[in-house]
C-alpha positions as CSV (number, residue, x, y, z in Angstrom):
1,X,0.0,0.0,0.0
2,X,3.1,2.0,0.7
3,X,4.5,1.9,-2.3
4,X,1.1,2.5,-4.2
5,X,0.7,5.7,-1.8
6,X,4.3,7.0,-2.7
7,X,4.0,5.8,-6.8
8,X,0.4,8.2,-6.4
9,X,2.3,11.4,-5.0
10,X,5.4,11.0,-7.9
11,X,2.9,11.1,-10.6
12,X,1.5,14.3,-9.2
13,X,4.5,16.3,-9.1
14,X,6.0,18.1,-12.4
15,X,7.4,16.1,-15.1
16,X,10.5,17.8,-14.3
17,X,10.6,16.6,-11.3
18,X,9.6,13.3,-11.9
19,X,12.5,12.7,-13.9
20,X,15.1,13.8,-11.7
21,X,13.3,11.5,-9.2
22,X,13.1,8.6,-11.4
23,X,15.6,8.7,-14.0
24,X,18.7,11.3,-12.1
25,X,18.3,13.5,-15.8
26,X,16.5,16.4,-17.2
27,X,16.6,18.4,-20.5
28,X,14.5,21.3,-20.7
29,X,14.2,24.9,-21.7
30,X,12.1,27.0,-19.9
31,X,11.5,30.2,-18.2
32,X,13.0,31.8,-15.6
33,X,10.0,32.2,-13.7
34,X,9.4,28.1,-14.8
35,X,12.4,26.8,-13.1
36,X,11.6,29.0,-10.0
37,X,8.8,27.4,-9.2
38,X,10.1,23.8,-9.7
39,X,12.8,24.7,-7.4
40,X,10.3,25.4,-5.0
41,X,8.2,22.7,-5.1
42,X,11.8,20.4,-5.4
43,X,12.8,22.2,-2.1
44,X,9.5,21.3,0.1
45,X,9.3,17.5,1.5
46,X,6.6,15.3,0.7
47,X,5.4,13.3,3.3
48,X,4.9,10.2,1.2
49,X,7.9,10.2,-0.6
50,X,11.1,7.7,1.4
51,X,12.4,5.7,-1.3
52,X,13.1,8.2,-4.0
53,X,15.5,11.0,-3.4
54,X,16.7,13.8,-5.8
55,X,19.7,12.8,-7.0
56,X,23.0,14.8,-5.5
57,X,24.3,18.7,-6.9
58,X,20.9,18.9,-7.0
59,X,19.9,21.6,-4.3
60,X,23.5,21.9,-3.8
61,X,24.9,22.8,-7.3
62,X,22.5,23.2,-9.9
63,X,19.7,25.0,-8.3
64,X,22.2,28.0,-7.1
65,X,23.5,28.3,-10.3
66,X,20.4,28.4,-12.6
67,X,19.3,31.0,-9.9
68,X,22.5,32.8,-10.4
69,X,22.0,33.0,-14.3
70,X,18.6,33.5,-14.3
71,X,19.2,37.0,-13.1
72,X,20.5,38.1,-15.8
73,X,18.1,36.4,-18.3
74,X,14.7,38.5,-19.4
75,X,12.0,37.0,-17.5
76,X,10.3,35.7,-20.8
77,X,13.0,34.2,-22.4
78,X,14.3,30.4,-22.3
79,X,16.9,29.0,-20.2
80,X,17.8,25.3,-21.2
81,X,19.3,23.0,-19.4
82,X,20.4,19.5,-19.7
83,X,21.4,17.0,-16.8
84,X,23.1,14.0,-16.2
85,X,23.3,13.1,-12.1
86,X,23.4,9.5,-12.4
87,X,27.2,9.6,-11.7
88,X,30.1,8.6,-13.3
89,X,29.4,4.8,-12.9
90,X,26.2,4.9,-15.3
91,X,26.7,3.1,-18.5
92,X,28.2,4.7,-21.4
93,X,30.6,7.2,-19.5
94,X,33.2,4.9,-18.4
95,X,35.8,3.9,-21.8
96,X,37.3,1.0,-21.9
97,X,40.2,-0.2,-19.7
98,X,44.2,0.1,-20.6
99,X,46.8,-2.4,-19.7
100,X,49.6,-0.2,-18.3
101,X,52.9,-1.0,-17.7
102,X,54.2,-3.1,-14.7
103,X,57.3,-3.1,-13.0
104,X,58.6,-4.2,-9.8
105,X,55.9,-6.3,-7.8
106,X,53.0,-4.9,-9.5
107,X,51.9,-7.8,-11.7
108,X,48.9,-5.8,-13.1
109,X,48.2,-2.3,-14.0
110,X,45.0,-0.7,-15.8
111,X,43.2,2.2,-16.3
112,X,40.0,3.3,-16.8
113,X,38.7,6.9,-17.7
114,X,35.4,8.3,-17.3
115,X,33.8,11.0,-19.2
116,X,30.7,12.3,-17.1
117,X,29.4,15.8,-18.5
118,X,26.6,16.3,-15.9
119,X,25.7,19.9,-16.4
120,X,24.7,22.4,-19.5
121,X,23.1,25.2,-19.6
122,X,22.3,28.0,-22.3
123,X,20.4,31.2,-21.9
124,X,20.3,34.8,-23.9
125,X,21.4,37.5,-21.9
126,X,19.0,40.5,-21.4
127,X,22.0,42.8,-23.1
128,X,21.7,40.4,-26.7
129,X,24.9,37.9,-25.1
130,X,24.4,34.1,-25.4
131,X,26.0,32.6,-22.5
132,X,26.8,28.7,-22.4
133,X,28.3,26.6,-19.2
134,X,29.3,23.1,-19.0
135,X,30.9,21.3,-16.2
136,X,32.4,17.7,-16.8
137,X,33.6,15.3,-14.5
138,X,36.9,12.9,-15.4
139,X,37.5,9.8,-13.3
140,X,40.9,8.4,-13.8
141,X,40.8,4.9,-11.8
142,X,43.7,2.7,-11.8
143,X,43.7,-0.9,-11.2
144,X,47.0,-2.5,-9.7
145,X,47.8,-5.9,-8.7
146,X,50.8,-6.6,-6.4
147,X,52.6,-10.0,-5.2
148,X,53.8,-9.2,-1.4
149,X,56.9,-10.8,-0.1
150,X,55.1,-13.6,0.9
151,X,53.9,-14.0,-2.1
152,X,50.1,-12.9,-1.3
153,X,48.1,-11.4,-4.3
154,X,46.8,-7.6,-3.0
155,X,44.3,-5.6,-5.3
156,X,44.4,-1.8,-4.9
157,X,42.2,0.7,-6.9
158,X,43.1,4.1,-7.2
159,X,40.8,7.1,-7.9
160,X,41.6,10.9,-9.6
161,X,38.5,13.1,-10.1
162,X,39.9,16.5,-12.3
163,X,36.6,18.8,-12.9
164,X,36.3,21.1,-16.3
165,X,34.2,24.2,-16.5
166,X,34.0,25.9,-19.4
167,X,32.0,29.1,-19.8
168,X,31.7,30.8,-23.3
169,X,29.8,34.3,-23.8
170,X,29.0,35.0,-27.3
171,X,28.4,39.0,-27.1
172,X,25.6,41.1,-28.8
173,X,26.3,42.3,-32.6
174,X,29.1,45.0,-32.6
175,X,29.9,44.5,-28.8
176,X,33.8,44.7,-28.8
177,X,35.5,43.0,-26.1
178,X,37.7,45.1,-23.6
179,X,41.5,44.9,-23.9
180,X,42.6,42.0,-22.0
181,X,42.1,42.0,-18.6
182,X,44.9,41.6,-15.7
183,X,45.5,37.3,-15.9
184,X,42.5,35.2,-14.0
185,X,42.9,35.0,-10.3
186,X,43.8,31.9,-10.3
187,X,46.2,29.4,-12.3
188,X,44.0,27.1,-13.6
189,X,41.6,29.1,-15.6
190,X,42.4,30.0,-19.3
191,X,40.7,32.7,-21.3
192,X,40.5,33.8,-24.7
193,X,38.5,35.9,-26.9
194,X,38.3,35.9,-30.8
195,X,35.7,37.4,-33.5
196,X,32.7,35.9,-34.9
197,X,31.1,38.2,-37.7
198,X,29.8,40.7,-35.9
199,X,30.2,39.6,-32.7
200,X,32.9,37.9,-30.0
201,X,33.2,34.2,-28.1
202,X,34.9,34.8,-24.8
203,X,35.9,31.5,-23.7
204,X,36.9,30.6,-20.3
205,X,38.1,27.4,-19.2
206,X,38.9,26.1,-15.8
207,X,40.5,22.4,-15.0
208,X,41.0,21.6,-11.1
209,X,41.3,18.7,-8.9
210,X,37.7,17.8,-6.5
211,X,38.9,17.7,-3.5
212,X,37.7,14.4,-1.0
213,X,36.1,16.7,1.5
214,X,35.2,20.4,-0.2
215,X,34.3,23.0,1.9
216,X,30.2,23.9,2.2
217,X,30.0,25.8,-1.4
218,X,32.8,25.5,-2.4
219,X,31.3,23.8,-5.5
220,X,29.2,26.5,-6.7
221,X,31.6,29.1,-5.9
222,X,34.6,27.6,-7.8
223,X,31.8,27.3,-10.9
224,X,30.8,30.8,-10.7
225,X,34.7,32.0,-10.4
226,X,34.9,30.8,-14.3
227,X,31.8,32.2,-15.1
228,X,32.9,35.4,-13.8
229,X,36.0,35.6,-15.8
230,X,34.1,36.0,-19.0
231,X,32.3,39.2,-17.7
232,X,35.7,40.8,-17.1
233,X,36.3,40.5,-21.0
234,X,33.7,42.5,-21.8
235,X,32.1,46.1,-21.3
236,X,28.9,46.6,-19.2
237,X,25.7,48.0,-20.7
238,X,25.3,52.1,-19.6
239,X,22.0,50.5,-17.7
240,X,23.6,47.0,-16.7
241,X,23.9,47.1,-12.8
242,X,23.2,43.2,-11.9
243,X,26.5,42.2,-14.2
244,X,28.2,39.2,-12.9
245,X,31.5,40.3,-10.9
246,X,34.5,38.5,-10.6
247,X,33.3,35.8,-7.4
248,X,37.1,35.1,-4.7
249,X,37.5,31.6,-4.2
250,X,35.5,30.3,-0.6
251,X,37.9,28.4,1.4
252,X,39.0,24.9,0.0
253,X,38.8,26.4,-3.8
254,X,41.5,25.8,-6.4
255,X,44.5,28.2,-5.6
């Protein structure tokens, strides 16, 4: 009866919700206005829901960040987003294994490398800009086999999570980006900017190690560092007051 009752209250939420409840994945464009509301109904516990949980980055991550972009998005216009929290075990993101080399009393060495792009989003900016961000996960595991001195066969598996963000602003027609800015505030971000007809890509891209234990937001404010950087590249609107500004690392971010 339980499960009936719980089955009953899944079906009555939004789609959008339902999927991220049932399947860890959504793509959809909608409004900003749209996505405030399904945060809020995501945010408020149901009292017949146990077994199905949102899936993690959910509150966390992703509904910070839409929140963050959606203020500088027009109020009618579309923000799409696609995710993928099923993790970076679910089939297809994981390659196929490598035989590496072994030496000394490692008998056996692979590796294995998974490819788990998680979050994209895409919106117009209210001053004509297209901005698009994408975060991706890479999982570098290792498999090694070792012969003790006794002659015992030990398995070890070792684990290297590297996060990419990339953030690229394509600006309104004849916008021309500012001379380039003082370097990003930290070493691991890279930023260019080139033309496109009448208008500019700023890219920025930013490649750091996850740490095992991050710091309370530290997620969300390393994502919105390299989201910043692309602002600095180019010149506010006379009426802009709500641009992004540059965002300092919270404590446990890449240095």
């Amino acid at each position: 009866m339980f499960g009936h009752k719980e089955k009953a209250a899944i079906a009555a939420l939004a789609p959008q919700h339902q999927a991220l409840l049932n399947e860890a994945t959504l793509a959809v464009t909608q409004s900003a206005a749209q996505w405030g509301e399904l945060f809020t109904e995501l945010a408020a516990p149901h009292p017949l829901i146990h077994r199905h949980h949102l899936p993690p980055r959910t509150l966390d991550v992703v509904v910070p960040l839409i929140r963050v972009i959606s203020q500088d998005v027009d109020p009618t216009a579309g923000i799409g987003v696609r995710l993928d929290l099923r993790g970076p075990d679910a089939a297809g993101k994981t390659g196929a294994s490598r035989k590496l080399p072994a030496a000394g009393r490692v008998t056996k060495a692979e590796e294995a490398i998974s490819w788990d792009p998680w979050f994209v989003v895409s919106a117009p900016l209210r001053n004509g800009a297209e901005l698009e961000v994408s975060i991706v996960d890479v999982t570098r595991s290792r498999h090694l086999q070792k012969r003790s001195q006794s002659g015992k066969i030990k398995r070890k598996t070792k684990a290297k999570v590297t996060q990419r963000v990339v953030a690229k602003l394509t600006t309104a027609k004849d916008v021309i980006p500012v001379p380039p800015p003082p370097s990003p505030a930290t070493g691991w971000l890279q930023v260019s900017a080139k033309p496109k007809g009448s208008r500019h890509v700023v890219l920025a891209r930013g490649k750091y190690p996850i740490p095992v234990a991050p710091a309370p937001g530290w997620q969300v404010t390393t994502v919105l560092l390299v989201l910043a950087e692309v602002f600095r590249w180019v010149p506010p609107a006379p009426d802009d007051t709500d641009a992004p500004s540059p965002v300092a690392p919270m404590a446990g971010a890449p240095a």
